[in-house]
Structures are given as C-alpha cells and as structure tokens.
C-alpha positions as CSV (number, residue, x, y, z in Angstrom):
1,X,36.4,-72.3,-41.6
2,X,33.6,-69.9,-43.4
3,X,31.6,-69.9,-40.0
4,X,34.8,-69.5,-37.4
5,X,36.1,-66.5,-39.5
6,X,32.4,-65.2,-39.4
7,X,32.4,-65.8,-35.3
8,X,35.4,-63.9,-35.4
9,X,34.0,-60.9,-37.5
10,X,31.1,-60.9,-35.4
11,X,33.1,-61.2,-32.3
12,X,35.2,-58.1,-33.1
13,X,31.9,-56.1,-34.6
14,X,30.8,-56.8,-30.8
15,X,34.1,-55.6,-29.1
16,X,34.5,-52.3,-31.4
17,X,30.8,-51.7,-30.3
18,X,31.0,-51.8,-27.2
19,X,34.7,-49.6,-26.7
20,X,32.8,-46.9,-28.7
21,X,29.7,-46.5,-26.4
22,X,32.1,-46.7,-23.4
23,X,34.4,-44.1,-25.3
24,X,31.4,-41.8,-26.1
25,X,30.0,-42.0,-22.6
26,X,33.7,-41.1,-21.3
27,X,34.4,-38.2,-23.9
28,X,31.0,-36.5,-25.3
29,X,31.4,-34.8,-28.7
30,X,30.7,-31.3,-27.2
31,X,33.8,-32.7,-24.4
32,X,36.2,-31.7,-27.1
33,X,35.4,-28.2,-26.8
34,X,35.1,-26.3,-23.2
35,X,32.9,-23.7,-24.6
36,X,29.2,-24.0,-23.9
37,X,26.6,-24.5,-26.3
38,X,25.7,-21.3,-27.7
39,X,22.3,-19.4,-26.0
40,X,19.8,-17.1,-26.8
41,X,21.3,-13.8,-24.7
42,X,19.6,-12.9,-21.6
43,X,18.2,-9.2,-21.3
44,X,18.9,-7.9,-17.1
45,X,17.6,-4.4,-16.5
46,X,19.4,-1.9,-13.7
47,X,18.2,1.6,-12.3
48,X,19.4,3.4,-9.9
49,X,18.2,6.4,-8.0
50,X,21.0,7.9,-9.4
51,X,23.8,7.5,-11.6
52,X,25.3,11.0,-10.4
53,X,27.5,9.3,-7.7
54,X,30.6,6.8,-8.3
55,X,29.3,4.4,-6.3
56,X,26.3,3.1,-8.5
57,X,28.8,3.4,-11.8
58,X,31.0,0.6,-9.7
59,X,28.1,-1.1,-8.8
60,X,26.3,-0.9,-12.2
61,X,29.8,-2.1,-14.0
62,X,30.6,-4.9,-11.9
63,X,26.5,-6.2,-12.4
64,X,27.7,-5.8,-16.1
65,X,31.2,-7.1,-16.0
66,X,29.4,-10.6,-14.7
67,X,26.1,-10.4,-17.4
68,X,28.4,-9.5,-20.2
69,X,30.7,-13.2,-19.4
70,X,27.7,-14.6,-19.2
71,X,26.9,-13.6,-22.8
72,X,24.0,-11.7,-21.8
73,X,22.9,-7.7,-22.1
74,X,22.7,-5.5,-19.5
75,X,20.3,-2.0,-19.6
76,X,20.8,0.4,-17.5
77,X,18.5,3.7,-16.9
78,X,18.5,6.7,-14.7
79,X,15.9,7.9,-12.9
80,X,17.9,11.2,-11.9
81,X,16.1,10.7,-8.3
82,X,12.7,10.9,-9.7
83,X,10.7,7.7,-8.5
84,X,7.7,8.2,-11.2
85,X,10.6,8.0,-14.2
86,X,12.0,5.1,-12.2
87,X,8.4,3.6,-12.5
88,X,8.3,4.1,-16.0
89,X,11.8,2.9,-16.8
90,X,10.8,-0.5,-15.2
91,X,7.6,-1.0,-17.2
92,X,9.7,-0.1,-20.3
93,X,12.4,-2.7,-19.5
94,X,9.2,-5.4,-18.7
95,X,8.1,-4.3,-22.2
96,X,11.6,-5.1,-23.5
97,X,11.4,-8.5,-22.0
98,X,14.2,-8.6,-19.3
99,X,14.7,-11.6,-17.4
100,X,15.0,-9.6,-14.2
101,X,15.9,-6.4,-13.1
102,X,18.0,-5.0,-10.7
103,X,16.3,-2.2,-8.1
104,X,17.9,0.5,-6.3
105,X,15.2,2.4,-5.5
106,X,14.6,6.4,-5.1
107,X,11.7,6.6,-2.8
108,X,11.1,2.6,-0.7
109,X,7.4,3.2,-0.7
110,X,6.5,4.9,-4.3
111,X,8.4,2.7,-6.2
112,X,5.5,-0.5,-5.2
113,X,3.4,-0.1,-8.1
114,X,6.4,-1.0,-10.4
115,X,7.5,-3.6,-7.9
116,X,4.2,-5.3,-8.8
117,X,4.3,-4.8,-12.1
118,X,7.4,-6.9,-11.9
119,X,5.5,-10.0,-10.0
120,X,2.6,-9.6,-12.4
121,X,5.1,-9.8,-15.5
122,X,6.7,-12.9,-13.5
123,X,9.9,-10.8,-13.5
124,X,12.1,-10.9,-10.4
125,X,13.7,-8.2,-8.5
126,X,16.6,-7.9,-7.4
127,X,17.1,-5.5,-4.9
128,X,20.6,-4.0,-4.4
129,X,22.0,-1.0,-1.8
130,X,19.1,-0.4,-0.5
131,X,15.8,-1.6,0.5
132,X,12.3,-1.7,-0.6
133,X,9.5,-1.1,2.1
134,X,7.6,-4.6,0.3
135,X,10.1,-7.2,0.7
136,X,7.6,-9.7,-0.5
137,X,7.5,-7.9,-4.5
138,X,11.5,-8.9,-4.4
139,X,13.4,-11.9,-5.1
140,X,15.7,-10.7,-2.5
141,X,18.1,-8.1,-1.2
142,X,21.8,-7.7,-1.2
143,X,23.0,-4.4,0.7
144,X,25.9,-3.5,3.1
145,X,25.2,-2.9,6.6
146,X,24.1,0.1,6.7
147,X,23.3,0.6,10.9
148,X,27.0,-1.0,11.5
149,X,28.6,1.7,9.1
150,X,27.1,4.4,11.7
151,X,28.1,2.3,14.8
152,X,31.6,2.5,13.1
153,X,32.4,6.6,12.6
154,X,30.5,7.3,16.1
155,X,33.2,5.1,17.8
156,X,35.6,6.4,15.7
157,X,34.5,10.3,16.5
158,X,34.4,8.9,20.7
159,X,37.5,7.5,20.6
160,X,38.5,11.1,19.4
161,X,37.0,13.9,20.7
162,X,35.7,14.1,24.4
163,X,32.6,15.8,23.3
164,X,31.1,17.2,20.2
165,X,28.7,19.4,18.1
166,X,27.2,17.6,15.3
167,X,25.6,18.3,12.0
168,X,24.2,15.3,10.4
169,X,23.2,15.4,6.6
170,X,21.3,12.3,5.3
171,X,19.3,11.4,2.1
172,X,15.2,11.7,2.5
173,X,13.3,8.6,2.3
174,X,16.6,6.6,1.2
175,X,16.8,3.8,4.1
176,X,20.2,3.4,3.4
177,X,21.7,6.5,4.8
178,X,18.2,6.4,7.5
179,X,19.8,3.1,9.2
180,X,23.3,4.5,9.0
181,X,22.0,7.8,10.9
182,X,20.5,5.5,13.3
183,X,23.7,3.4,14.4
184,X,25.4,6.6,14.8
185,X,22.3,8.1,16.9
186,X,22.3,4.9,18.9
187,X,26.0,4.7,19.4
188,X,25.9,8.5,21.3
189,X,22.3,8.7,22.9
190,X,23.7,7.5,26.3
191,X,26.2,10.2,25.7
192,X,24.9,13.7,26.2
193,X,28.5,15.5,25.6
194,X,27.8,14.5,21.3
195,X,25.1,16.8,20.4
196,X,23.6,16.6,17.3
197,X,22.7,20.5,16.3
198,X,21.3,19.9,13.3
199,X,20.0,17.3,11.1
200,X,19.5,18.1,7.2
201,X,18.1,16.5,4.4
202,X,20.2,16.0,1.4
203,X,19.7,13.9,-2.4
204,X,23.6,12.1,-1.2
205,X,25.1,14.4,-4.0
206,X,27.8,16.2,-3.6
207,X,26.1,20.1,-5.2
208,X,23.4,19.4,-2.9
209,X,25.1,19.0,-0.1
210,X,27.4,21.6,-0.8
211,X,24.9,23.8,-1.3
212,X,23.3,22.5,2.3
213,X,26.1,23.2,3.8
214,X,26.5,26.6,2.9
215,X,23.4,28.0,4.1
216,X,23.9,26.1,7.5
217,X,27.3,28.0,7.6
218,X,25.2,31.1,6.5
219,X,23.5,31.0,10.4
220,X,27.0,30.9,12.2
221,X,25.7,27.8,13.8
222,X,28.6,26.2,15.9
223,X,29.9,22.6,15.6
224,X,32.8,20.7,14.8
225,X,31.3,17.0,13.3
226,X,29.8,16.7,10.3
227,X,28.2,12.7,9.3
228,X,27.5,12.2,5.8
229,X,25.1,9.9,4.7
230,X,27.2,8.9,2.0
231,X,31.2,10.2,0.3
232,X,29.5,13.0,-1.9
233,X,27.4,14.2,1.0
234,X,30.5,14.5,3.1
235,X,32.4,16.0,0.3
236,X,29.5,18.4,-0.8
237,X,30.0,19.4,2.8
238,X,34.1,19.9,3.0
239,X,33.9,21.8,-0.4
240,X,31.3,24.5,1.6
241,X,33.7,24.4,4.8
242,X,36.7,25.2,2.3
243,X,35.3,27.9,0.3
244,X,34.3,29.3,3.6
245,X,37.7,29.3,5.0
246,X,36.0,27.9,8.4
247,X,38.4,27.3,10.8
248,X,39.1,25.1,13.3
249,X,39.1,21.8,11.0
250,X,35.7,20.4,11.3
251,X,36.1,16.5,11.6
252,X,34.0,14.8,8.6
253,X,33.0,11.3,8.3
254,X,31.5,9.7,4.8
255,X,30.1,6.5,3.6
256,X,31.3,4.7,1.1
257,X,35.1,4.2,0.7
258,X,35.0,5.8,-2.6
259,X,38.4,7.0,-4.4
260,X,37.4,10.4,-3.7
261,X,37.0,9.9,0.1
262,X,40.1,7.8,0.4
263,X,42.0,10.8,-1.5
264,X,40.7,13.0,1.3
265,X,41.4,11.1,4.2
266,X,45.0,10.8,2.8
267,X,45.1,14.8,2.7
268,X,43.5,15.1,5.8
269,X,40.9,16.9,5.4
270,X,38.3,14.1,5.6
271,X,38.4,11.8,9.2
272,X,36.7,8.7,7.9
273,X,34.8,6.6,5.5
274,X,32.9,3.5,6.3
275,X,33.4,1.5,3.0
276,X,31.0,-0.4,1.2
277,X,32.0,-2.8,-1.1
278,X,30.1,-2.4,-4.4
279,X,32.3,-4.1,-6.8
280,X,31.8,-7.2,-4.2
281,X,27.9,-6.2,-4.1
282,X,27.9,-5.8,-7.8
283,X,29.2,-9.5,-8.1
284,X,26.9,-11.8,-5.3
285,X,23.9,-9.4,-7.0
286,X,24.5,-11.0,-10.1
287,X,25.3,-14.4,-9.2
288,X,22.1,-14.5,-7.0
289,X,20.4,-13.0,-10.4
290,X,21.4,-16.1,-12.1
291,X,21.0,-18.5,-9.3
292,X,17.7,-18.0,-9.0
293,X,16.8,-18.3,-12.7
294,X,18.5,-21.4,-12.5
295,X,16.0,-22.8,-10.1
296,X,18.8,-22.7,-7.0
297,X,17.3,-21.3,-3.4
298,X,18.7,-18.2,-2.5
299,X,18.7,-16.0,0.5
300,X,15.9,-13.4,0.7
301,X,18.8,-11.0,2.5
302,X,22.3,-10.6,1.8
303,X,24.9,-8.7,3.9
304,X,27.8,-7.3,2.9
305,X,30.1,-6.0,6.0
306,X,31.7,-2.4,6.0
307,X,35.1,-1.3,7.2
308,X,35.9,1.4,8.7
309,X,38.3,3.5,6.9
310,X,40.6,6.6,8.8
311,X,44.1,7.2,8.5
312,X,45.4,4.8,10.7
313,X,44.5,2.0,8.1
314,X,44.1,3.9,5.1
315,X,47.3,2.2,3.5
316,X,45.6,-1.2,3.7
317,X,43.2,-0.2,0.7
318,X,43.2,0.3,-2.8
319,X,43.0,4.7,-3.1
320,X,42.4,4.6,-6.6
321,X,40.0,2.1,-6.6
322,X,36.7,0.8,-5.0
323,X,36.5,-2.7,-2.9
C-alpha cells in the first residue's frame, strides 16, 4: 500500500511538472504584462539648415513624436544656414554619444568633414530632405522628389498660360530646390514661348526672398511667373508683389504644401504648391533610424511622392495642417 501511494505521489509530482513547463513555455512571466522590459534611453541627434521655415519644425516633431514612443531623447540644433556651426553641432552631439543623427544639410559638399566624423565615431547618418554630395558617409536618404515637384507646377503653369515670363528664385548649393528647378527647366526647354528672365539665389526664407524680390521689382523687369524653390520663397515673393501693388496678378508656384501656402492658394493669390510630406518623411526617417540599429537591411534611398496642390484640389487636403 506504502509503495502504490508513493507511485502515485510520484506520478502526480511528474504530471504537475510537466503542465508547469508547458504552462510557462505558453505564458512567460513578462507575458502578463504587454509593456517591454525597461531600456537604457537612446540619444538621436537632428540639425537642419534651418529651423526658420515650418517645414523642418514638422519634420523635426514628427522624428520626435516616433523617438519619444520609443522611450528615447531627441536633440535638435540649428545651424541658422551656417555649414561650419552645422559641423560643430555634429561633433558636439558625437561627443554626447548619439546613436545616430539625422542630416539635413546646409551646404552638400562642406558638410563632409562632419559626415566622416560620423563613420569614424561609427555613428550613422541619416540623411533627410535633402542630399549629401558623399552618399557613401550615410546610412541612407529619405527625401521627396524633388525633379517631379518641378515637372508638376510647369505643367500646371502650361496648361494655363500660352506663354510666359519667368522669374525663378532657388536656394544656393541646396540640391533640393536645384533638382526641383531642373524638372521645371526641363519640362519648358522644348518650349521657347516660357522664358525664364531671371534666375535668383535665395536662403528658402521668406525675408530673403522678399527682400529678392523687391530689388528685382526695383528694375521694372517684366514677367508674370514666379517658381519658388520652396512656400517661404514664394511667399517672401507675393509679400514684395503686394507691398508693391504690382498689377496684373503674377501667377506664383511654391514647394511644400505648407499651411501657409495652402491659406494662399485658398485666397488666391498663390497658383500652386507641390506638397511634400514631412510628417510622412519625419515618420519612415525614424523607423529606418531604428531599423538599421536593429540589424534590419534598409534602402540606401527613400522616395517620398509630391502632389500637386492648386485650387482645383485644394479641398482634398488638410489647410491647417501638413501631410
């Protein structure tokens, strides 16, 4: 009787053994909970040519919105469209021990030194708006496209006016607002009734431009188009044409699909905006920022598309906000 009812212990020790592995293997401890296991937070650094233009405030915030749910801290500096303080703020942030750093650079060529910095700190970059000239110091880069969004308001002006006189005001050494110039300029060259009559370089804020445009106004040069490289540059630009009273309305294109430009195309007094999507940017920047600290392959170039934005479609957007 002794050694059945010890069988029988023995039997059940087995049985109540075996349901808890099984049990543990089907609900973990940390299973009870759906939060993960605390971490260490992450340091991510941003600069941006700029933060005097909405755009890179969306794009900066939505970077943040993601690093922040993450549990991580993000930095962000501005160079004020000085590429040596850019430099310096990217060696500080190194110095701070960021995991990586997102780059939107002020000059493509100057900012290298700092780019290798990076790779020599094993720190990867990660290259948003617009490009670097060494593609090989970056982990990769996420912009819009750029040549498209000038393919897009020259069809737009075409399908418009029969012939034009255009100013064109772009950003120096920003490739950005280059390659946009250069889908427009491609779009008309077989077209000798759109005349560019001047080209001027700009910072892509709107004071500069403004400024710009009022000494262009200054020479009574004719013309009734102005491209922007971006929404302050063809703001800077209608604020000049208003204060000057210039009459007939000069049709205005921008870059960007800001609030501001939307407003503007809603009052008529800007034509169109091709609209770039940095809330949208802001988010695949950071998830590729984390992908490839995770070990995951990304893509060396991202894409995001533009839309052309005029009156016709204007009520299919957000005014207030960005996409």
């Amino acid at each position: 009787m002794e050694i059945k009812k010890r069988y029988v212990l023995l039997s059940l020790t087995v049985i109540f053994t075996a349901a808890a592995i099984i049990a543990a293997a089907i609900y973990p401890k940390n299973r009870q909970h759906t939060k993960p296991a605390a971490h260490k937070p992450l340091k991510f650094g941003a600069t941006y040519m700029t933060m005097n233009n909405p755009y890179f405030t969306a794009l900066n915030e939505s970077i943040r919105e993601v690093v922040e749910s993450n549990g991580d801290i993000l930095i962000t500096r501005d160079p004020a469209q000085n590429q040596e303080r850019q430099n310096a703020q990217i060696q500080e942030m190194l110095d701070e021990g960021v995991a990586g750093i997102f780059v939107n650079p002020v000059d493509w060529e100057v900012i290298t030194p700092a780019l290798k910095a990076c790779q020599e700190a094993k720190v990867p970059v990660f290259n948003v708006d617009t490009d670097v000239r060494d593609q090989q110091y970056v982990a990769t880069t996420i912009q819009s496209n750029n040549y498209q969004a000038g393919v897009q308001c020259a069809q737009d002006m075409m399908s418009k006016l029969d012939s034009a006189r255009i100013v064109i005001m772009n950003h120096f050494n920003i490739r950005s607002t280059t390659q946009r110039v250069q889908g427009f300029l491609d779009t008309i060259k077989e077209h000798p009734q759109y005349q560019v009559v001047r080209k001027v370089t700009t910072t892509s804020e709107l004071e500069v431009a403004m400024d710009a445009m009022k000494q262009i106004l200054d020479t009574n040069l004719k013309f009734d188009v102005v491209l922007g490289g971006n929404d302050p540059t063809a703001l800077g630009a209608l604020a000049a044409l208003q204060m000057k009273h210039v009459e007939p309305r000069v049709m205005i294109y921008g870059i960007d699909g800001s609030p501001d430009g939307k407003a503007m195309i809603q009052q008529g007094y800007l034509e169109g905006t091709s609209a770039q999507k940095p809330v949208r940017m802001g988010q695949i920047s950071a998830k590729a920022a984390y992908d490839y600290l995770d070990g995951k392959e990304i893509r060396k170039q991202i894409t995001v598309e533009v839309t052309l934005i005029t009156r016709e479609n204007l009520a299919e957007f957000d005014i207030d906000g960005w996409q």
